[in-house]
N, CA, C and O of each residue as an XYZ file, in Angstrom:
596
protein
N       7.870    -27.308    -21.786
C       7.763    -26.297    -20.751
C       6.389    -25.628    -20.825
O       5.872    -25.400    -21.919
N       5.658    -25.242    -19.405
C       4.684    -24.741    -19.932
C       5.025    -23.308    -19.910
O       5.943    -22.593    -19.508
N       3.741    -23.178    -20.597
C       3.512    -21.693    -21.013
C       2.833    -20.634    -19.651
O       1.833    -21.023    -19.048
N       3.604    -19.112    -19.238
C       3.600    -18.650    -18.648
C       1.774    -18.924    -18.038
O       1.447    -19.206    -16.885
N       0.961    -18.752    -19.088
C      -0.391    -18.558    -18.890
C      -1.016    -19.668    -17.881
O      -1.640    -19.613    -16.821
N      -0.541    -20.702    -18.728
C      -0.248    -22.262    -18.324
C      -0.155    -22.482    -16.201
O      -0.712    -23.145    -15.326
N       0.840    -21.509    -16.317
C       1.084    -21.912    -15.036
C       0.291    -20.776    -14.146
O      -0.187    -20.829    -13.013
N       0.331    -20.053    -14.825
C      -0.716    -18.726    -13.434
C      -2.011    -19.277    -13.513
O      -2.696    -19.019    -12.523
N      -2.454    -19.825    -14.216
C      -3.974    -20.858    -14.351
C      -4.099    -21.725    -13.305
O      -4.722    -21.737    -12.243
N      -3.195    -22.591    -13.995
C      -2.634    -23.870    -12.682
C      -2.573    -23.164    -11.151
O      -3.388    -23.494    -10.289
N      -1.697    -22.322    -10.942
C      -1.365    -21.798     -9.517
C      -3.314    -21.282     -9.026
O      -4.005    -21.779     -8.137
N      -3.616    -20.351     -9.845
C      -5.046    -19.973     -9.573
C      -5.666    -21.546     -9.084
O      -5.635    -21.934     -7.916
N      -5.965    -21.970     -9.697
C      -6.523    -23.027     -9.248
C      -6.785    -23.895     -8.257
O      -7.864    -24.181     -7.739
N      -5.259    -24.445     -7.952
C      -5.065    -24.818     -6.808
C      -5.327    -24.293     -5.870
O      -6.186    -24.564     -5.031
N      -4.207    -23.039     -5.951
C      -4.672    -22.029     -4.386
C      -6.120    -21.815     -4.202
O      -6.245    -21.769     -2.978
N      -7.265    -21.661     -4.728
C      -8.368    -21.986     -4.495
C      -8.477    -23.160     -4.284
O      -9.517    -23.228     -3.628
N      -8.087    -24.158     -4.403
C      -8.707    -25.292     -3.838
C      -8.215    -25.561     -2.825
O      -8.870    -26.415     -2.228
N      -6.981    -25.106     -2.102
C      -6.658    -24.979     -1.321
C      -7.019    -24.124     -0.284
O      -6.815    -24.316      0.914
N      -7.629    -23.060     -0.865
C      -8.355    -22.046      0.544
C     -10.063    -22.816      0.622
O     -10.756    -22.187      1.422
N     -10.615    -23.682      0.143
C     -11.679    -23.964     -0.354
C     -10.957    -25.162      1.153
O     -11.252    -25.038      2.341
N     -10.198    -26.002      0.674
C      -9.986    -27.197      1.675
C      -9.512    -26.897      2.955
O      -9.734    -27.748      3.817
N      -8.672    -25.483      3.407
C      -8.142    -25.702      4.352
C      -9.081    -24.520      5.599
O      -9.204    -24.556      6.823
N      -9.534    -23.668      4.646
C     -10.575    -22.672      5.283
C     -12.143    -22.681      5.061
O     -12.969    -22.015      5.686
N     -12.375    -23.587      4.028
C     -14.134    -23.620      4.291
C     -14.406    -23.022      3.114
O     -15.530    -23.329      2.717
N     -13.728    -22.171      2.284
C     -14.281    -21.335      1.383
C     -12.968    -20.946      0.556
O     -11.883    -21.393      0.929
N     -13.041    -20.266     -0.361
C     -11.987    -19.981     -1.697
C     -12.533    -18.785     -1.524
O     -13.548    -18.481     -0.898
N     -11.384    -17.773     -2.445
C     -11.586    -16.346     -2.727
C     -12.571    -16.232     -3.735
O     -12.741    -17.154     -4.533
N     -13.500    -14.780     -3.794
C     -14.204    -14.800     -4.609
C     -13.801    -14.746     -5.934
O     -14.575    -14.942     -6.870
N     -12.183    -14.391     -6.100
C     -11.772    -13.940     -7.409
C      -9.982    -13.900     -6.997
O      -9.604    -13.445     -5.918
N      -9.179    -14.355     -7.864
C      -7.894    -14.673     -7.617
C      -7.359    -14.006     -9.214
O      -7.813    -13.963    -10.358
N      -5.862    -13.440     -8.332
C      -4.839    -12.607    -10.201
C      -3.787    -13.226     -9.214
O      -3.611    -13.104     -8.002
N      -3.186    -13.904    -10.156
C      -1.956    -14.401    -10.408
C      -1.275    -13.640    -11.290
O      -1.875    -13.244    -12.289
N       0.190    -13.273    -11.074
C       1.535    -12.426    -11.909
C       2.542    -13.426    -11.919
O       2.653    -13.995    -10.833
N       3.426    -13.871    -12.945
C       4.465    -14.497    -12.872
C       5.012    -13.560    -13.676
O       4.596    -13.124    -14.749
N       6.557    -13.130    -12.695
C       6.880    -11.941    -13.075
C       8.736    -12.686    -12.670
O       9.168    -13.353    -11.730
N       9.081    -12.379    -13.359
C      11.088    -13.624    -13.177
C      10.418    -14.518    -12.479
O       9.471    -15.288    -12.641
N      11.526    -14.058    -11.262
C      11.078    -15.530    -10.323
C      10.355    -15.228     -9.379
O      10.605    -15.956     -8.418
N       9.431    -14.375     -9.140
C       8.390    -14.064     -8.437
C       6.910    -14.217     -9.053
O       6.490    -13.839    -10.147
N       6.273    -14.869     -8.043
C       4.644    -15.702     -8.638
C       3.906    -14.723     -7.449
O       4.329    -15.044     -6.339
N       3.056    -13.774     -7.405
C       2.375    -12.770     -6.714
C       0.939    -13.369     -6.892
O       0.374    -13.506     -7.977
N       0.533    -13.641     -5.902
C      -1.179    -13.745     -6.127
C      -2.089    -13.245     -5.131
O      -1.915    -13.279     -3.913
N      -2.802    -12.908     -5.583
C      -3.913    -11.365     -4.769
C      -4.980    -12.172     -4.775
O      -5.232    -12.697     -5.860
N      -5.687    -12.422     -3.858
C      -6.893    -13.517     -3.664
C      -7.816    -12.087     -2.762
O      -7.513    -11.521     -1.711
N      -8.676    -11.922     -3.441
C     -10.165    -11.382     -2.964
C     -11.375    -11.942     -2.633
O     -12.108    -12.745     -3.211
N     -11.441    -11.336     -1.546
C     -12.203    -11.488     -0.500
C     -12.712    -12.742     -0.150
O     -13.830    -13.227     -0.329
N     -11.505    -13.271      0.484
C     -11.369    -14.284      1.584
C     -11.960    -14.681      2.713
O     -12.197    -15.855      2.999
N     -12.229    -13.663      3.424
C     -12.630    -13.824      4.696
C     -13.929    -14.661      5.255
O     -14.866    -14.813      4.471
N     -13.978    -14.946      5.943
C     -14.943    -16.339      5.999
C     -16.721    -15.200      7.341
O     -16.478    -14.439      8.278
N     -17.753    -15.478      6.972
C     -18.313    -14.783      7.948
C     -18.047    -14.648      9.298
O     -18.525    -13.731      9.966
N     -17.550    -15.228      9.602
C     -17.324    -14.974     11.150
C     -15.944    -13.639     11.122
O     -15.977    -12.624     11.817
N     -14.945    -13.963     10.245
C     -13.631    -13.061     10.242
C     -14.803    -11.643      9.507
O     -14.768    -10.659     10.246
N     -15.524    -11.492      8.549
C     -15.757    -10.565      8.213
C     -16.492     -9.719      9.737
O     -16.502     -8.512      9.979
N     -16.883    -10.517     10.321
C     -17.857     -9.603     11.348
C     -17.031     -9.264     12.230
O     -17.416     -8.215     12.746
N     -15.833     -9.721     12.781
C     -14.778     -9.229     13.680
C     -14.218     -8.116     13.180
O     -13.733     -7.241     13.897
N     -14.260     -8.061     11.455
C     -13.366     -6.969     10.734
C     -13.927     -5.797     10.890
O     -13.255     -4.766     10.910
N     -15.152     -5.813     11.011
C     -16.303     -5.096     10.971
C     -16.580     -4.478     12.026
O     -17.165     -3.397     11.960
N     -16.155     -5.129     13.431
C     -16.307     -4.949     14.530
C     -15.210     -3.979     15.178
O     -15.403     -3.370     16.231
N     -14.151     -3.918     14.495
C     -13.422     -3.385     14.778
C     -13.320     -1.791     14.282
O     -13.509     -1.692     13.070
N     -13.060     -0.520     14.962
C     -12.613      0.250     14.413
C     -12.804      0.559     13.225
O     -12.559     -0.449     12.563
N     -13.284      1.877     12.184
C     -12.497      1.711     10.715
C     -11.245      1.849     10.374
O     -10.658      1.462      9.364
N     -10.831      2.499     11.398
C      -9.299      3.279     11.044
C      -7.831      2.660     11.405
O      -6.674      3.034     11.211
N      -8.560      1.318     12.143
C      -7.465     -0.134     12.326
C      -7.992     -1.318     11.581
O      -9.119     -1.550     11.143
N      -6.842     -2.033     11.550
C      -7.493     -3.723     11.296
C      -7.275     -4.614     12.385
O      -6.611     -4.355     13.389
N      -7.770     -5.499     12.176
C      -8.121     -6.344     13.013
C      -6.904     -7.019     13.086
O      -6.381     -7.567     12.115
N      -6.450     -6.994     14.186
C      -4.583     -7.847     14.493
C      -5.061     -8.785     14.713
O      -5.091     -9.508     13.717
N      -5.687     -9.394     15.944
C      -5.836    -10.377     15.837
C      -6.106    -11.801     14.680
O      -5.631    -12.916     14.460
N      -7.162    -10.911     14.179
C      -7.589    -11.598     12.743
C      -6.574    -12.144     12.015
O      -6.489    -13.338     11.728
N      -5.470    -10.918     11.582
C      -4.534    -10.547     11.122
C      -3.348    -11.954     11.464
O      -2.945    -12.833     10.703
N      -3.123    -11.760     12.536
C      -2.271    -12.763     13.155
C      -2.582    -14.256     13.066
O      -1.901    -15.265     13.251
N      -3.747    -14.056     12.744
C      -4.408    -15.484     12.789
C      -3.911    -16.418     11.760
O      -3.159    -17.384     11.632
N      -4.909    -15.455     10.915
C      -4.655    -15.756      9.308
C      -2.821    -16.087      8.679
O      -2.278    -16.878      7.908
N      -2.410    -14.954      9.558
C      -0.168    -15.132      9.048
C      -0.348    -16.728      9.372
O      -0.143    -17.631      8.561
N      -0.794    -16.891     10.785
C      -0.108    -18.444     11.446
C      -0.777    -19.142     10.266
O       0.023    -19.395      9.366
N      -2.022    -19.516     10.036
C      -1.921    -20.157      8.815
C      -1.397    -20.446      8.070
O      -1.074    -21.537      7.601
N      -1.270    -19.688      7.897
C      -0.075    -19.671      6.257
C       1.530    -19.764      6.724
O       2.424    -19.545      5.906
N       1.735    -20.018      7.749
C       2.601    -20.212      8.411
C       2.779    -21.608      8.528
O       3.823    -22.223      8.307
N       1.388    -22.199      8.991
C       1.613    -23.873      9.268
C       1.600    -24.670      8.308
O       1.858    -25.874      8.307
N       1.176    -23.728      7.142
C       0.568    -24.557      6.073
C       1.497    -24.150      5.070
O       1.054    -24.239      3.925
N       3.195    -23.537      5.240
C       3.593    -23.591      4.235
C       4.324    -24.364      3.313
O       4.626    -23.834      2.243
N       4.779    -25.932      3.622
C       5.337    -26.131      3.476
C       4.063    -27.252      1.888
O       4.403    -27.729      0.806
N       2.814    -27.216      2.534
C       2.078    -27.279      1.588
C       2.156    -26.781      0.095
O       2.363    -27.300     -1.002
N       1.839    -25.275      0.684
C       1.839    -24.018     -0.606
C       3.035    -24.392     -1.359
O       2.931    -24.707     -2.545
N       4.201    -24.380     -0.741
C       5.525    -24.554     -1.572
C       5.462    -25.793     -1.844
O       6.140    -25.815     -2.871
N       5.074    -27.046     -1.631
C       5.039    -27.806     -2.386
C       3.762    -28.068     -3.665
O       3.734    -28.787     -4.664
N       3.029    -27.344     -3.209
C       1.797    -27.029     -4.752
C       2.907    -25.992     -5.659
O       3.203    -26.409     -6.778
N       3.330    -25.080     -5.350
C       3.905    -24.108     -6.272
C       5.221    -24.874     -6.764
O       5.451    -24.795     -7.970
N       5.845    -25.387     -6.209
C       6.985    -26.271     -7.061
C       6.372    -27.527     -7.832
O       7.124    -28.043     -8.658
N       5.383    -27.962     -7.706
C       4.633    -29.438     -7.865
C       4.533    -28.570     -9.502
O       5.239    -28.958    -10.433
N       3.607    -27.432     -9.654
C       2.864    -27.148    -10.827
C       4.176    -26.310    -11.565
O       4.332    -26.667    -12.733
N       5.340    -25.051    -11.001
C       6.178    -24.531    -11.837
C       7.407    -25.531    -12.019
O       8.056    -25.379    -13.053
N       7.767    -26.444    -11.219
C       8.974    -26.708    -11.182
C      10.339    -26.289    -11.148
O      11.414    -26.644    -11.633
N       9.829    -25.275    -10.287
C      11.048    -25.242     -9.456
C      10.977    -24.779     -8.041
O       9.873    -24.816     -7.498
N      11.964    -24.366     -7.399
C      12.064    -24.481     -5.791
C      11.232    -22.676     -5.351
O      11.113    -21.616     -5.966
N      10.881    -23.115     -4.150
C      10.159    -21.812     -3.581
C      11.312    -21.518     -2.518
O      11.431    -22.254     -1.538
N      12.127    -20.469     -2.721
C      12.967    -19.835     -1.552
C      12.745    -18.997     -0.795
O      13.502    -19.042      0.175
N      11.755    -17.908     -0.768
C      11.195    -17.446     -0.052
C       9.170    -16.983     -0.177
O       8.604    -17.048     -1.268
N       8.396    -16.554      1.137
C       7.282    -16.956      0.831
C       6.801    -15.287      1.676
O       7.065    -15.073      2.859
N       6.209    -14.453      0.931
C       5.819    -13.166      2.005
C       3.871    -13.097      1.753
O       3.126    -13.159      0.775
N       3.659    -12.908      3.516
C       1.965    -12.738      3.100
C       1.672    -11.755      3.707
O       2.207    -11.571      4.801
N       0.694    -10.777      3.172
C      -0.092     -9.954      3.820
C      -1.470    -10.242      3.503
O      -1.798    -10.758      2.435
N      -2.357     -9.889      4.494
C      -3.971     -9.929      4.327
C      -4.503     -8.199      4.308
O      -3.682     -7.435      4.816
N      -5.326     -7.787      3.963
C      -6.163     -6.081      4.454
C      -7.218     -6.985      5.056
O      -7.736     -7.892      4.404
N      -7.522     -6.718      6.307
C      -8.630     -7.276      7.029
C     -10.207     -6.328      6.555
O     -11.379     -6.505      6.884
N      -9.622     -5.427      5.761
C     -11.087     -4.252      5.632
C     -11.443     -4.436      4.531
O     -12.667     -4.349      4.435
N     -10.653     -4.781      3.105
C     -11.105     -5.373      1.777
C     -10.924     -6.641      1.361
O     -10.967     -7.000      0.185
N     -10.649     -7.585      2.641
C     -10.551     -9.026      2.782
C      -9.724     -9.612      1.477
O      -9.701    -10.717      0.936
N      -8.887     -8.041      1.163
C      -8.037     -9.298      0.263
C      -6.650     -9.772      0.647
O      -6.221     -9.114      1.595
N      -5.694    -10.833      0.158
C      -4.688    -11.361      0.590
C      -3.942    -11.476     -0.319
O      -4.310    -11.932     -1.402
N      -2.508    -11.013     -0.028
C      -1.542    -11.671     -1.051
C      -0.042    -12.311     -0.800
O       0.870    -11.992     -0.037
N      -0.153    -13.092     -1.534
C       0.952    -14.229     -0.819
C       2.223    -13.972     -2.106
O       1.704    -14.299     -3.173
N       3.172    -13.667     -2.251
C       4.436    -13.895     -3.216
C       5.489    -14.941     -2.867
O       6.036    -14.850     -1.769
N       5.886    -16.111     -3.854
C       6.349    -16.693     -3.607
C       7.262    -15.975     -4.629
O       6.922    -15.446     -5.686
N       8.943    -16.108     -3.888
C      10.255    -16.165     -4.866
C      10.722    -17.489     -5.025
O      10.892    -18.302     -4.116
N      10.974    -17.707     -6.569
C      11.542    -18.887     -7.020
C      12.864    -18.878     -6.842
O      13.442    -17.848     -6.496
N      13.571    -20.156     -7.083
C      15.306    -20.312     -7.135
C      15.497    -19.626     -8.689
O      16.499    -18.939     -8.889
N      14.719    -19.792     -9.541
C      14.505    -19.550    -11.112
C      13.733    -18.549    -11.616
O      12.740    -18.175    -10.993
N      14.100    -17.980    -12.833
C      13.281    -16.781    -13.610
C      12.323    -17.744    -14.430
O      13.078    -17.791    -15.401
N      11.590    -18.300    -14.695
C      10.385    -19.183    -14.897
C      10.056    -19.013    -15.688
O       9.454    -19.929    -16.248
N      10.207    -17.508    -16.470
C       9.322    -17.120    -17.801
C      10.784    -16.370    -18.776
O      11.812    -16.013    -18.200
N      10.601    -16.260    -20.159
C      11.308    -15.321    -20.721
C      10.512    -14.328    -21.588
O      10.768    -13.871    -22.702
N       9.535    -14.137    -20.806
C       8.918    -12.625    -21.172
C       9.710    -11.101    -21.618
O       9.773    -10.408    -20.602
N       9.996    -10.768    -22.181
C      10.114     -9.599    -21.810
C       9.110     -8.440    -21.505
O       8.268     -8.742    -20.659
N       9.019     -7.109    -22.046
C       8.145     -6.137    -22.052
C       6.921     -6.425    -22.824
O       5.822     -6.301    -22.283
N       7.057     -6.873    -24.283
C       6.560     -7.000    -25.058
C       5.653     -8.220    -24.751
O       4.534     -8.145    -25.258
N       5.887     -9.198    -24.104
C       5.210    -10.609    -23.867
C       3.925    -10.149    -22.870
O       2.704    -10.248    -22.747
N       5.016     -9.625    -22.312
C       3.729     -9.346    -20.591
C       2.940     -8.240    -21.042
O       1.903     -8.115    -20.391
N       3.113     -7.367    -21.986
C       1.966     -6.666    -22.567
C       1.025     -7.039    -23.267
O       0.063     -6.281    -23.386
N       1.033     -8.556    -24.058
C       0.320     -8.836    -24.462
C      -0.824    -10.012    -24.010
O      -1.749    -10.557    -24.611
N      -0.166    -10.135    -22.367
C      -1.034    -10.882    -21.502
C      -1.872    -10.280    -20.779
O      -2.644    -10.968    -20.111
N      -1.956     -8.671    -20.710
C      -2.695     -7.835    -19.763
C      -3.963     -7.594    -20.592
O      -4.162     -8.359    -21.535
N      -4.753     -6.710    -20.367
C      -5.956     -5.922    -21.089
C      -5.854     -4.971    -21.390
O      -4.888     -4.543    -20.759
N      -6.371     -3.930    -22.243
C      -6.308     -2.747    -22.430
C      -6.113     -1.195    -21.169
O      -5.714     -0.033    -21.250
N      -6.773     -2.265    -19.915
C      -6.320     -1.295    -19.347
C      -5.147     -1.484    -18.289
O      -5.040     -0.818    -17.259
N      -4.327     -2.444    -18.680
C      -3.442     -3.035    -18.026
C      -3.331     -3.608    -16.986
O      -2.390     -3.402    -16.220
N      -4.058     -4.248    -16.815
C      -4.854     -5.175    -15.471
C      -4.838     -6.496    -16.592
O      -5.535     -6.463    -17.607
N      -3.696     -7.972    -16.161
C      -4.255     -8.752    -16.623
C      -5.658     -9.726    -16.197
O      -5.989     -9.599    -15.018
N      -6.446    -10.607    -16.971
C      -7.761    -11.074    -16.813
C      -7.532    -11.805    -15.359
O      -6.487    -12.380    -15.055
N      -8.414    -11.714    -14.712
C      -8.158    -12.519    -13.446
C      -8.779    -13.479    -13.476
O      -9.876    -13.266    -13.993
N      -8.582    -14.851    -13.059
C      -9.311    -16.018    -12.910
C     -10.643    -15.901    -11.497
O     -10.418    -16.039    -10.295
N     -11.642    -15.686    -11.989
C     -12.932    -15.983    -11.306
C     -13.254    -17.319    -10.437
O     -13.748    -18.400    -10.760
N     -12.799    -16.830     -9.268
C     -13.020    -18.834     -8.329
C     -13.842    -18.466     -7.456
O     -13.589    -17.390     -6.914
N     -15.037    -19.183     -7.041
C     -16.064    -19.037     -6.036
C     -16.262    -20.142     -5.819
O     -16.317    -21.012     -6.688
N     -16.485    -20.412     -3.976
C     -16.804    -21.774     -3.755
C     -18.506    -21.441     -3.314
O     -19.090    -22.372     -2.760
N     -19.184    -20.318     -3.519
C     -20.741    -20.131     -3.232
C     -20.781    -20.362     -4.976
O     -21.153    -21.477     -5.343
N     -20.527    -19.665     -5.713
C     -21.346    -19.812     -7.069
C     -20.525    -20.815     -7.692
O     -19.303    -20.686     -7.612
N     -20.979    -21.713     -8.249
C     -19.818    -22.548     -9.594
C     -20.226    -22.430    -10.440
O     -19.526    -23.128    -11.174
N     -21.342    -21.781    -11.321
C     -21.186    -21.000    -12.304
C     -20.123    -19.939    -12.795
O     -19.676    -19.754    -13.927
N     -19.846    -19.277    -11.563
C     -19.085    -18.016    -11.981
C     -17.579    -18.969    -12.159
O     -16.658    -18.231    -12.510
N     -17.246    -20.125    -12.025
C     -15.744    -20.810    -12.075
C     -15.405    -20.464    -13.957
O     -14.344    -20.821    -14.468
């Protein structure tokens, strides 16, 4: 079985290579949580130049729906993908899939719920995967720099 770390690595990964293949570009920086059976991943700053300048264009005190809407259908057409990368690497089934984007700090986060609790962490485990300031390390993915990978 792998190891919790094991698999939020793996998931990081992919899903960048997956926003890298299906949008032109990967997040600048991706945190993965495997938390029971929920896999949470927060992908920063996504947005591709053209979406940043619409975001921009808009209002400060709204976001951009359209944008907004855009981006859901994506991940809409493309889920049956995601759930099959996320069952491919945890092994087991994806039963439900929730996304939100912030169109103003271009970040996104997608939670997949498993059929399964995936990890047997308790308190003590998942404390010792975070940092001191309780933020665990986030995996660094850039498709402009590959140094910073």
């Amino acid at each position: 079985m792998k190891s919790q770390y094991d698999i939020e690595a793996a998931i990081g990964i992919a899903l960048t290579q997956f926003e890298q293949n299906y949008m032109g570009r990967g997040p600048k920086r991706i945190d993965i949580r495997l938390i029971d059976d929920c896999l949470l991943c927060r992908m920063h700053d996504v947005l591709t130049a053209v979406e940043q300048y619409l975001a921009k264009s808009t209002p400060p005190d709204t976001e951009c729906n359209l944008l907004k809407e855009i981006r859901t259908r994506r991940i809409k057409a493309a889920r049956p993908a995601l759930e099959s990368l996320v069952e491919r690497i945890t092994g087991n089934k994806v039963v439900s899939l929730q996304y939100d984007i912030n169109t103003v700090s271009g970040d996104e986060i997608v939670l997949f719920v498993l059929a399964e609790r995936l990890n047997n962490a308790g308190p003590a485990e998942t404390a010792r995967a975070t940092t001191a300031c309780g933020r665990a390390k986030p995996f660094p993915c850039s498709s402009d720099d590959p140094g910073e990978r």
